[in-house]
C-alpha positions as CSV (number, residue, x, y, z in Angstrom):
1,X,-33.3,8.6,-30.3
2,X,-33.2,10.6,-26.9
3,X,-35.8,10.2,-24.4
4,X,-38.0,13.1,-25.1
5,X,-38.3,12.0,-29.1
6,X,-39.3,8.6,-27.4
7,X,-41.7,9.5,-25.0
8,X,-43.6,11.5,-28.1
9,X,-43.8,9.0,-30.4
10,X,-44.9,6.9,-27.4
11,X,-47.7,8.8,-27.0
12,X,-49.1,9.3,-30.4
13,X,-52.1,6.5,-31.3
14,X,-50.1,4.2,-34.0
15,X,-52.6,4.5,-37.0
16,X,-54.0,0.7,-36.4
17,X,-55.1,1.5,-32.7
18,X,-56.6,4.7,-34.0
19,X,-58.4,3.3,-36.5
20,X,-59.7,0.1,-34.3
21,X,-60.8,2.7,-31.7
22,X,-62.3,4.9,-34.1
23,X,-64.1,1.8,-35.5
24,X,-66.0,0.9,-32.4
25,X,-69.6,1.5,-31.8
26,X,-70.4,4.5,-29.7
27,X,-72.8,3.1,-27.4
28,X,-73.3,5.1,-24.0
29,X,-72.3,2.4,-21.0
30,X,-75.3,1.0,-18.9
31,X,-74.7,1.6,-15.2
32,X,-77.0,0.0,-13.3
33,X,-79.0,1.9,-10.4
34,X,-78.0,0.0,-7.5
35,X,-73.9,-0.1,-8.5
36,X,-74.4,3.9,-9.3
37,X,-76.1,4.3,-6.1
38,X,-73.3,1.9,-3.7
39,X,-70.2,3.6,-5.4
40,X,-72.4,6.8,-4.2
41,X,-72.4,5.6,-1.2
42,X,-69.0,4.6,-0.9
43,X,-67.5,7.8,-2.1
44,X,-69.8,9.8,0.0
45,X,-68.0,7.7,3.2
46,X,-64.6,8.5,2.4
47,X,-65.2,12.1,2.1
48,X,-67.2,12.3,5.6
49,X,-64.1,10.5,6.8
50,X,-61.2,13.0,5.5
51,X,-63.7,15.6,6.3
52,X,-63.0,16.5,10.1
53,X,-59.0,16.5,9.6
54,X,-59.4,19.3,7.0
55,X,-61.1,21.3,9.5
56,X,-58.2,20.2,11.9
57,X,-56.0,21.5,10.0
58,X,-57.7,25.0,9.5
59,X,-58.1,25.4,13.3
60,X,-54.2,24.8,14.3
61,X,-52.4,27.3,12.6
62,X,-54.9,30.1,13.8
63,X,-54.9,28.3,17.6
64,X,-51.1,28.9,17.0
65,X,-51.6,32.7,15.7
66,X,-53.7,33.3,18.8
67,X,-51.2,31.9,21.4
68,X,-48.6,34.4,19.5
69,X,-50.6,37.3,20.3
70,X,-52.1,36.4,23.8
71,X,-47.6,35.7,24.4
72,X,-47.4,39.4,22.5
73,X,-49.6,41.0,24.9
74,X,-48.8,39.0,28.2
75,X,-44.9,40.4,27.5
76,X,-46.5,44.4,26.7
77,X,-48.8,44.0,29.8
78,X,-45.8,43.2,31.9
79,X,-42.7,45.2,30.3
80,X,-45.4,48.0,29.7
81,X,-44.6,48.8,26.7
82,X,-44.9,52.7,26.0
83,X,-44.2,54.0,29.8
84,X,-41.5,56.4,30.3
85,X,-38.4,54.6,31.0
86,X,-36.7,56.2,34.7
87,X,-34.2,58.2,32.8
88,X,-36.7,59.7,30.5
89,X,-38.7,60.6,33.5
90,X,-35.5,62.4,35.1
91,X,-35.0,64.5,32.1
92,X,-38.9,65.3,32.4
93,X,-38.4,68.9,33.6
94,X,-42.2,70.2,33.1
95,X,-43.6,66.6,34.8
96,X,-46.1,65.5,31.9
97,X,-44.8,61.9,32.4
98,X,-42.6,62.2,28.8
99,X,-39.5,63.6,27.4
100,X,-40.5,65.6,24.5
101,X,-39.2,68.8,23.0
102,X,-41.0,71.2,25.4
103,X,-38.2,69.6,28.3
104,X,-35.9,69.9,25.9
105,X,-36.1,74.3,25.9
């Protein structure tokens, strides 16, 4: 017997558990008020707890997005990105500020 052929016959209900089980009165389980209420409570708790480190989570990776593009546009703003470069502005021969085709005849 392999492992998988074991772990199915492992979780069928052998027909003596079945039939125990299905024997049993169904009878809906009395919870009282104030246990209800306190495991309420308690669950509420742990959820206000894990609560603010979800948001955390959120907040970094776009705090880290916006420190990429303020690093993006710090480098354009001082490389200027889009200005002629000295050479182009040599070749420049009709002195709009580009090298285009019109320089070129």
């Amino acid at each position: 017997m392999n492992d998988s052929d074991q772990h199915e016959s492992s979780s069928r209900p052998q027909p003596k558990l079945a039939a125990a089980l299905g024997a049993m009165p169904r009878s809906e389980v009395f919870v009282p008020r104030a246990v209800d209420d306190a495991i309420l409570a308690a669950a509420r708790r742990q959820l206000e707890r894990q609560a603010p480190r979800r948001r955390r989570m959120r907040v970094v990776p776009l705090l880290a997005l916006a420190a990429v593009l303020v690093a993006i546009g710090s480098l354009v703003a001082l490389f200027g990105w889009g200005r002629p470069s000295k050479d182009a502005l040599v070749l420049d021969i009709n002195g709009d500020g580009r090298f285009d085709i019109l320089d070129a005849f």
